[in-house]
BAVOZA-639845 format. One record per residue (C-alpha): x, y, z. Coordinates in pm, 1 decimal. Layout:
BEGIN
<drenke <X Y Z>> ...
This chain:
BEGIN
<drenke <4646.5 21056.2 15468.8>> <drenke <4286.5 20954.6 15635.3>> <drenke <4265.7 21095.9 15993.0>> <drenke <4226.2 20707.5 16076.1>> <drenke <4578.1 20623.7 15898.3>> <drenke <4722.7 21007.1 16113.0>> <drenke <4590.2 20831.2 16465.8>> <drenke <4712.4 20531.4 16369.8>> <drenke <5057.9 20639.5 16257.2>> <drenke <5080.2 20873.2 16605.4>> <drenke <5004.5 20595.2 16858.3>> <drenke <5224.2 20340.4 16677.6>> <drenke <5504.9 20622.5 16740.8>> <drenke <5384.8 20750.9 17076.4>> <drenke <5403.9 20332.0 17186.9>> <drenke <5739.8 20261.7 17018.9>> <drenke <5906.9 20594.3 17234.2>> <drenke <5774.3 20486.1 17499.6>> <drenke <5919.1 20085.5 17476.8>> <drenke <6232.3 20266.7 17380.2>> <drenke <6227.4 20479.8 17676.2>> <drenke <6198.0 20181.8 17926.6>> <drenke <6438.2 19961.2 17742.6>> <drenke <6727.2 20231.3 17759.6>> <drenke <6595.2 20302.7 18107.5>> <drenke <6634.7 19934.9 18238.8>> <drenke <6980.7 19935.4 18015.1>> <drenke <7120.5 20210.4 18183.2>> <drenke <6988.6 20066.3 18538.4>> <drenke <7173.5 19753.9 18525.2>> <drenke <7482.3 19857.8 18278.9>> <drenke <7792.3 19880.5 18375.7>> <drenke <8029.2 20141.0 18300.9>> <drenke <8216.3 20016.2 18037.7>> <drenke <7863.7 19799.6 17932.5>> <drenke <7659.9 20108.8 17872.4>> <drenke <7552.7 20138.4 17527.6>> <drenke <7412.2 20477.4 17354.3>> <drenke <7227.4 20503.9 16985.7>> <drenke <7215.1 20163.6 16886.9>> <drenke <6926.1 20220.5 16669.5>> <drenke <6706.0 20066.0 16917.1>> <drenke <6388.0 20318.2 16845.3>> <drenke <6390.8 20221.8 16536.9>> <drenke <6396.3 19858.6 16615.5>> <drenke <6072.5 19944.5 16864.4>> <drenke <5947.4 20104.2 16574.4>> <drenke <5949.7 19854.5 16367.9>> <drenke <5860.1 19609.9 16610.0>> <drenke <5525.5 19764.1 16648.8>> <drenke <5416.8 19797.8 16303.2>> <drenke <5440.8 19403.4 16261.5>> <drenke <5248.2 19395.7 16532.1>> <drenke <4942.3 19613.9 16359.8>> <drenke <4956.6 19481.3 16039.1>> <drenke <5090.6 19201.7 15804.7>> <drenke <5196.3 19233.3 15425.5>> <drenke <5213.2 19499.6 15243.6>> <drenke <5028.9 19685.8 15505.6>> <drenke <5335.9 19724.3 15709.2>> <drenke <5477.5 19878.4 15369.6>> <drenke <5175.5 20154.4 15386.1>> <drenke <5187.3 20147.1 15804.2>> <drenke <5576.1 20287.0 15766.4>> <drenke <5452.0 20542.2 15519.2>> <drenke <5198.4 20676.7 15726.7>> <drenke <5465.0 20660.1 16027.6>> <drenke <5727.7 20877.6 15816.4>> <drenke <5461.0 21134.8 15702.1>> <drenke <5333.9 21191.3 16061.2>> <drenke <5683.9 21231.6 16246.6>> <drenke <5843.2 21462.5 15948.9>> <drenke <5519.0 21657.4 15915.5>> <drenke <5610.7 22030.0 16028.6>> <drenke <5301.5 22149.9 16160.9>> <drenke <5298.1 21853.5 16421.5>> <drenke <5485.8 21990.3 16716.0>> <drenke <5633.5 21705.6 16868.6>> <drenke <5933.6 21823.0 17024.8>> <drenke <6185.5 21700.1 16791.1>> <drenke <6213.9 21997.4 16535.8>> <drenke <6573.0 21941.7 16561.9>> <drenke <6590.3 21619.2 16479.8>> <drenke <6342.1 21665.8 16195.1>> <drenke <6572.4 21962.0 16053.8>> <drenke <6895.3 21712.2 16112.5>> <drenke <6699.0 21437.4 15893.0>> <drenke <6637.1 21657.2 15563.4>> <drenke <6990.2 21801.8 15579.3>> <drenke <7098.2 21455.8 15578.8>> <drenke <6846.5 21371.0 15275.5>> <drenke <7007.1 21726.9 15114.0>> <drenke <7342.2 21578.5 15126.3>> <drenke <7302.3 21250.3 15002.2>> <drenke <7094.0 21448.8 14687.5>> <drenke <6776.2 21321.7 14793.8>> <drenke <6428.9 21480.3 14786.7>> <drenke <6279.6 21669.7 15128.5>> <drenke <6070.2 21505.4 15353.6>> <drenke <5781.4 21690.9 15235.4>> <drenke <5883.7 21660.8 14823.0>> <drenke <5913.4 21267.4 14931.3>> <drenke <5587.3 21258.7 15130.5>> <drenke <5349.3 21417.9 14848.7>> <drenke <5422.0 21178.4 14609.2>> <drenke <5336.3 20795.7 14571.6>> <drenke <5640.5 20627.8 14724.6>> <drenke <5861.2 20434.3 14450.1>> <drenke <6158.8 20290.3 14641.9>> <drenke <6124.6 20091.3 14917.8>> <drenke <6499.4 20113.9 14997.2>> <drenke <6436.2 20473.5 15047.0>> <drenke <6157.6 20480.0 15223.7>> <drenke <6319.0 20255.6 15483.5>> <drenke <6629.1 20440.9 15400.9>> <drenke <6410.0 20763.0 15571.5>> <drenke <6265.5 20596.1 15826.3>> <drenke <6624.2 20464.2 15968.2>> <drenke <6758.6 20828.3 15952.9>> <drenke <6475.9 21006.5 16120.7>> <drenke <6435.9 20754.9 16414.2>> <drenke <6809.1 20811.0 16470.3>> <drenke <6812.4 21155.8 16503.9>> <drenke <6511.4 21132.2 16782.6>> <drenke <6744.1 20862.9 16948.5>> <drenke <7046.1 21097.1 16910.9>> <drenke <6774.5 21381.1 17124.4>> <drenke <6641.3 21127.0 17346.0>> <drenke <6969.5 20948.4 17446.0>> <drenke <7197.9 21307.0 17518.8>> <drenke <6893.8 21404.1 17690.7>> <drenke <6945.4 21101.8 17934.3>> <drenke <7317.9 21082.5 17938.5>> <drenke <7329.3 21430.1 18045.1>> <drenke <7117.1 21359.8 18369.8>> <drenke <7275.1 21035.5 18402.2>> <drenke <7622.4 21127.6 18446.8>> <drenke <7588.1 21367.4 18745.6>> <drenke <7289.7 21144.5 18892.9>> <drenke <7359.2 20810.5 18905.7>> <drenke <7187.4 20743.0 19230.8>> <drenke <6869.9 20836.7 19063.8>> <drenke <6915.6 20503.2 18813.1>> <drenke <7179.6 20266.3 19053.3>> <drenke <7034.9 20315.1 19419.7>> <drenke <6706.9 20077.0 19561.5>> <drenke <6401.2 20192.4 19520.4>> <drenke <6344.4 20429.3 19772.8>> <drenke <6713.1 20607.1 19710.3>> <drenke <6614.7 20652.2 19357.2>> <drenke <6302.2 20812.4 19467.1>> <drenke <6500.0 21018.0 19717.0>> <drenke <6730.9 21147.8 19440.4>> <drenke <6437.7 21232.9 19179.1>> <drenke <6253.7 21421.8 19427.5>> <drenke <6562.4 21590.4 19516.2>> <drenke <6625.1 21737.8 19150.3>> <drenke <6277.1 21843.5 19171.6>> <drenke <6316.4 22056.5 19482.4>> <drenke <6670.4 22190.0 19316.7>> <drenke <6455.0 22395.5 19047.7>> <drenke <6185.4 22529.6 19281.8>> <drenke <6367.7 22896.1 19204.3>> <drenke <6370.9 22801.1 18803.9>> <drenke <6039.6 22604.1 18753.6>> <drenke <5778.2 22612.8 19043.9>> <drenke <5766.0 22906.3 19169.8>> <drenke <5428.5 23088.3 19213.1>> <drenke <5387.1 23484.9 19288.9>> <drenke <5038.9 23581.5 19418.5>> <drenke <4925.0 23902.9 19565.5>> <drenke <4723.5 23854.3 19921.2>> <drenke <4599.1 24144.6 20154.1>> <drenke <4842.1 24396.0 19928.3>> <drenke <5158.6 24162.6 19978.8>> <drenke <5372.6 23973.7 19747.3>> <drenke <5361.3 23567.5 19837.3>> <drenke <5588.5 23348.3 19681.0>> <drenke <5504.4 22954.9 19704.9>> <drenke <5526.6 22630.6 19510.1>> <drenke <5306.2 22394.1 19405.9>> <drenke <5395.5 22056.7 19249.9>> <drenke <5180.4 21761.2 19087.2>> <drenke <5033.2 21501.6 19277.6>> <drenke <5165.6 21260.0 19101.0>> <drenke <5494.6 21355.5 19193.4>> <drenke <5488.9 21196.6 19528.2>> <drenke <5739.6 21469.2 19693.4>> <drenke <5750.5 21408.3 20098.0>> <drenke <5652.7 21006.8 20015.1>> <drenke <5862.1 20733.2 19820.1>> <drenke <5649.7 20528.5 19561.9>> <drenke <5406.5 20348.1 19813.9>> <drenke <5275.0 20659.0 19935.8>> <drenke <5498.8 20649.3 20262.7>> <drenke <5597.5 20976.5 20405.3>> <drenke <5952.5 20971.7 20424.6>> <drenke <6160.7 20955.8 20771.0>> <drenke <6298.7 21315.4 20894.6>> <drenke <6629.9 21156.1 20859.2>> <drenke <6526.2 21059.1 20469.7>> <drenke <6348.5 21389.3 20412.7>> <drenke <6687.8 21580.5 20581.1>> <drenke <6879.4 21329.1 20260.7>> <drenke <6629.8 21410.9 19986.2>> <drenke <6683.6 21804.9 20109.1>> <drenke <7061.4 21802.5 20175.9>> <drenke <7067.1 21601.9 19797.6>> <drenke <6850.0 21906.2 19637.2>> <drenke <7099.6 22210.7 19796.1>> <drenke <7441.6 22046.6 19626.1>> <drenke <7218.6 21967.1 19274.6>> <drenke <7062.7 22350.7 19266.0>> <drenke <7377.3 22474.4 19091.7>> <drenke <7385.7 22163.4 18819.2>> <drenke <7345.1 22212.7 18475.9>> <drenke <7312.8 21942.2 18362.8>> <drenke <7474.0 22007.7 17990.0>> <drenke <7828.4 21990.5 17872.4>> <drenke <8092.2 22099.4 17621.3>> <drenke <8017.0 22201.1 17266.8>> <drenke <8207.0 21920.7 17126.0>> <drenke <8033.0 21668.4 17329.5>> <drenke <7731.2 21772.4 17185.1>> <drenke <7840.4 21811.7 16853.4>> <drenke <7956.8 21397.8 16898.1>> <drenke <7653.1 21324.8 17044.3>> <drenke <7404.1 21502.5 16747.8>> <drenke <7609.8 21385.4 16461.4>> <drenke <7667.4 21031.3 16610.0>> <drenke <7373.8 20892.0 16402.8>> <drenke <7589.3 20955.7 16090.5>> <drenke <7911.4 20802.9 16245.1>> <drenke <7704.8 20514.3 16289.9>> <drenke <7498.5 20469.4 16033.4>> <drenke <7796.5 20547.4 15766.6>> <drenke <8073.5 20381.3 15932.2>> <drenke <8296.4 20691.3 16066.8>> <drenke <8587.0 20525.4 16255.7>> <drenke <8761.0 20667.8 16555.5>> <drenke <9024.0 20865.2 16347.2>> <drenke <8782.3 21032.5 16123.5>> <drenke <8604.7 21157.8 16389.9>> <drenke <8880.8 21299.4 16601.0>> <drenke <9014.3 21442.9 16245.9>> <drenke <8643.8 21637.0 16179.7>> <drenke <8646.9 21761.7 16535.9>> <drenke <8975.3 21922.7 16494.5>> <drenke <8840.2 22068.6 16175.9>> <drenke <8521.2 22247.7 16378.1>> <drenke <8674.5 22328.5 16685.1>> <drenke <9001.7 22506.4 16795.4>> <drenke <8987.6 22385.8 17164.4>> <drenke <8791.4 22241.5 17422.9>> <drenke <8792.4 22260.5 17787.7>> <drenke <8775.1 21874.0 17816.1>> <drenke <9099.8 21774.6 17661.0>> <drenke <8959.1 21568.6 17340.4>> <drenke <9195.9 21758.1 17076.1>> <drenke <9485.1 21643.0 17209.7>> <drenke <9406.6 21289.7 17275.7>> <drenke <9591.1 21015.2 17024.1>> <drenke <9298.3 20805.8 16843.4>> <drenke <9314.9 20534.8 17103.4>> <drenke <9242.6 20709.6 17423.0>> <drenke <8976.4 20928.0 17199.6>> <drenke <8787.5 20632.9 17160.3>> <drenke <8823.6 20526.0 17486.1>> <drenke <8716.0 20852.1 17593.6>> <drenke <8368.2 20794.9 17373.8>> <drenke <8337.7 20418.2 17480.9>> <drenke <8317.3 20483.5 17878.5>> <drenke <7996.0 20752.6 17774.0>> <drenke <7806.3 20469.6 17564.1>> <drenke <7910.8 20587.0 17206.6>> <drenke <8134.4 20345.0 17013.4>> <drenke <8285.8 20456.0 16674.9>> <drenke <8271.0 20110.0 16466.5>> <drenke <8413.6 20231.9 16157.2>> <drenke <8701.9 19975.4 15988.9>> <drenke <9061.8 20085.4 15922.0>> <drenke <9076.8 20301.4 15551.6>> <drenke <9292.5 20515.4 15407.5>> <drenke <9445.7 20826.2 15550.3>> <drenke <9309.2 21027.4 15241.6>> <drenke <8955.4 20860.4 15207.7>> <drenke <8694.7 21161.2 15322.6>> <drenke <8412.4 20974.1 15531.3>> <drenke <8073.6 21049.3 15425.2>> <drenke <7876.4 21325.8 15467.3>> <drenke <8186.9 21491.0 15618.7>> <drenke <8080.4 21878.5 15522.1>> <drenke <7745.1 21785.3 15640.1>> <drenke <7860.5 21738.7 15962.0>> <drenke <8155.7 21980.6 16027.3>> <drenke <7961.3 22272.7 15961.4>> <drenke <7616.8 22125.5 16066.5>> <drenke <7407.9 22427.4 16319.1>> <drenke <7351.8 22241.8 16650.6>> <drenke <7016.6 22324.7 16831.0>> <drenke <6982.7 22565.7 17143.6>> <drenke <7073.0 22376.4 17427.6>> <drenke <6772.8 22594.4 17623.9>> <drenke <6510.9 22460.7 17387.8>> <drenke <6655.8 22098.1 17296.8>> <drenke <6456.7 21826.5 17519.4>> <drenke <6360.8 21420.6 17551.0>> <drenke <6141.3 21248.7 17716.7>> <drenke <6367.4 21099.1 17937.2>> <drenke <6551.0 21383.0 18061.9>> <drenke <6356.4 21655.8 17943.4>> <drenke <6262.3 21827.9 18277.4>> <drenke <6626.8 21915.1 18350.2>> <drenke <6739.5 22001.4 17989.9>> <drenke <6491.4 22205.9 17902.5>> <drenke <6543.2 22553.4 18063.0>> <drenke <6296.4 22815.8 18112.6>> 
């Protein structure tokens, strides 16, 4: 690949996250509960999207090889490791070549190759989206609220990890000092015109940042496990009952409940956190695909998993 086709690849990705980031933003803004929709295969869409907007022909053919050869290349640190190591065990499983096998050869089957880009841009979804949802459902007000509330609340999860994040220890005259020091850009003590805030507002943004200092902002294994594997519920048609089935299979409880809930209320469950399970009715004995792959599949380190979107709070130092 020329370093022209590399640069090119790169921004095409870095502005297809980044429509994908404001389009699940503004989703989640104005969703309701039962409205909100999760992995949808939207950065994939963007992707797309934005390589017909570069080039015409086959050169959209060549633009989406570049793309897959720049997001699965391993010396690229990106933040989605995960994700790329999720994509080739999915490629292992269906008996297809590695990422890198696939990449060093001239590409013979556009199926596949579009095939590989699906997969990989749903596993960065899958990252992205829990990284969101996880914020998102113990800070609405940060999304829901006016302008200035939302501001409030943001600001407020900022303060909450002074002791984790900002901290600063200097020595001065012999003596330990402790302070903080935050970005500019982050407009803490004004809202988004630059306004300091009220002493009754800054008393809210500080009373908000004492009850969040204790959040963590994560949640069971078996959420997680739905949440990383969803891109193969999707994508191969998993219904409810197979799911529920495969969970039982990997885990032998869970605080939440979820094992003993009848297929019905286990999609319901799924459907109020923006994940809906689309599969049709089969038979009892049909084994979905790529069951084994995901039953025994190694999710990542919740300490070193991050998005974009909710990255600050889920990644831990």
């Amino acid at each position: 690949m020329s370093k022209k086709s590399s640069f090119h690849s790169g921004k095409t990705w870095l502005e297809a996250l980044s429509d994908f980031d404001n389009e699940l933003h503004v989703h989640v803004e104005k969703g309701e509960r039962d409205q909100l929709r999760f992995q949808t295969g939207g950065l994939f869409r963007s992707l797309t999207k934005r390589i017909k907007g570069e080039a015409t022909g086959k050169q959209q053919w060549a633009a989406m090889v570049y793309c897959y050869r720049f997001v699965t290349d391993a010396s690229r640190h990106l933040g989605y490791d995960h994700a790329r190591c999720l994509h080739g065990g999915e490629m292992a499983a269906k008996g297809l070549s590695s990422p890198r096998s696939f990449c060093s050869r001239p590409v013979s089957s556009l199926n596949e190759l579009l095939f590989r880009v699906r997969s990989i841009a749903s596993w960065m979804e899958a990252q992205e989206s829990l990284s969101l949802w996880l914020v998102f459902k113990d800070l609405r007000q940060a999304w829901r609220g006016n302008i200035d509330q939302r501001a409030r609340a943001i600001q407020a999860v900022y303060l909450s990890k002074l002791p984790k994040k900002f901290l600063i220890k200097t020595k001065y005259r012999d003596r330990e000092v402790i302070t903080a020091r935050f970005s500019e850009g982050l407009r803490i003590g004004t809202n988004y015109s630059n306004r300091p805030w009220t002493d009754r507002q800054w008393k809210n943004v500080l009373e908000q940042a004492s009850r969040l200092t204790e959040k963590r902002y994560d949640c069971t294994e078996l959420e997680r496990w739905v949440w990383w594997c969803y891109p193969v519920f999707r994508r191969y048609g998993w219904n409810a009952r197979q799911v529920l089935e495969c969970c039982c299979e990997r885990f032998l409880e869970d605080p939440t409940g979820l094992l003993d809930k009848n297929e019905v209320d286990f999609r319901r469950y799924w459907m109020t956190r923006g994940l809906r399970f689309a599969g049709i009715k089969q038979k009892l004995d049909r084994t979905p695909p790529l069951k084994e792959f995901v039953r025994d599949v190694e999710l990542p380190n919740p300490e070193r998993m991050w998005g974009s979107l909710g990255g600050f709070l889920t990644k831990r130092n």
